[in-house]
C-alpha positions as CSV (number, residue, x, y, z in Angstrom):
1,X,-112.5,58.7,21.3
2,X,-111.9,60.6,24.6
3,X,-109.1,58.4,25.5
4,X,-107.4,59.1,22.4
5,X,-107.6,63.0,23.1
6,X,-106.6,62.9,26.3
7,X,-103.5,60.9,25.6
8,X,-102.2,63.4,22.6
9,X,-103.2,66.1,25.7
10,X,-100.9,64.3,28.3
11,X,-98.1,63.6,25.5
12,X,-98.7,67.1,24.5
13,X,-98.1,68.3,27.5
14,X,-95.1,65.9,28.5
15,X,-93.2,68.0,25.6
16,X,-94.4,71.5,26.7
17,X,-93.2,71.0,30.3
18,X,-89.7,69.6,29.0
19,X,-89.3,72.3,26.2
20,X,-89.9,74.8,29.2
21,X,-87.6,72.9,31.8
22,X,-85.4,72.6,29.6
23,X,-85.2,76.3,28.4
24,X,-85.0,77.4,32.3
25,X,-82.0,75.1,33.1
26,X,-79.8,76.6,29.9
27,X,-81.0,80.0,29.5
28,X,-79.6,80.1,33.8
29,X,-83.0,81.6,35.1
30,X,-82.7,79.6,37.6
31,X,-79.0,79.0,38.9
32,X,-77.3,76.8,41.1
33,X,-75.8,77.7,44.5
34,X,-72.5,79.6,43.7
35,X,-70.5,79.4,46.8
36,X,-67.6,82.6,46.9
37,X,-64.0,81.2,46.7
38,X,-62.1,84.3,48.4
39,X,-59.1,84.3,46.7
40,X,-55.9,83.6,48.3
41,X,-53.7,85.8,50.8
42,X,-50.9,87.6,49.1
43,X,-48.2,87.8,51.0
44,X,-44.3,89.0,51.1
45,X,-43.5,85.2,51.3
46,X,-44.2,84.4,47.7
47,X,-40.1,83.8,46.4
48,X,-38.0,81.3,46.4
49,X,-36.0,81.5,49.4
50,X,-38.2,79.2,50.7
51,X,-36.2,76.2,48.7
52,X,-33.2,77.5,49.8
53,X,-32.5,74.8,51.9
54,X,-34.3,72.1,50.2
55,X,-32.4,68.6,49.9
56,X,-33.9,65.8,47.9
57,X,-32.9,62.1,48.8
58,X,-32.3,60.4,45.8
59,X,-31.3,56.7,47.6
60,X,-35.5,55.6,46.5
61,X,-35.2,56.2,42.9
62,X,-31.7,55.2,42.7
63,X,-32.3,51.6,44.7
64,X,-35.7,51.2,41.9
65,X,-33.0,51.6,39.3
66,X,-30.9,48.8,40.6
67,X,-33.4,46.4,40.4
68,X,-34.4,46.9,36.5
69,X,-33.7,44.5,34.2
70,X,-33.0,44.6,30.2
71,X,-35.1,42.2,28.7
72,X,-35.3,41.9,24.9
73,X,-32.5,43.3,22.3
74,X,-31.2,46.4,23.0
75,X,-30.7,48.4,20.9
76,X,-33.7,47.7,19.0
77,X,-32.9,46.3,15.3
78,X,-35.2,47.4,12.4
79,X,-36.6,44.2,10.8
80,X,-39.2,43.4,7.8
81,X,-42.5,42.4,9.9
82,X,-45.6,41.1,8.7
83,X,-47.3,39.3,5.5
84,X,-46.1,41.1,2.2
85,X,-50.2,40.5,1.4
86,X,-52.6,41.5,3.9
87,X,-55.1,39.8,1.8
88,X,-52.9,36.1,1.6
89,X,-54.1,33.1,3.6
């Protein structure tokens, strides 16, 4: 008879300590480190001259492009597909 009562008491108490951990860690008594992200510099530089004198080198794509291939019909004719009954052997 003791060993049942004292296993209800340690189950019992199992639940307690998890109802009340688990109440701390969402109600945010207790929170994690928060580390301060200063926000960033603003400065005069923040426009677009900066691309003024960008050039992009097209040759990658453009060689990738070479070297695809059409396989299959194109363009793609509309055709009747699949059993006319789903339920048919």
């Amino acid at each position: 008879m003791a060993s049942n009562s004292s296993s209800k008491l340690f189950v019992w108490s199992i639940i307690f300590v998890g109802i009340v951990g688990g109440y701390l860690v969402y109600s945010a008594w207790i929170k994690p480190g928060e580390e301060v992200i200063p926000p960033p510099a603003i400065s005069n530089k923040d426009n677009l001259s900066a691309f003024q004198n960008l050039s992009i080198d097209f040759s990658v794509i453009a060689s990738a492009t070479e070297e695809l291939k059409i396989s299959g019909e194109s363009p793609v004719q509309p055709g009747v597909t699949g059993k006319k009954d789903l339920f048919a052997q």
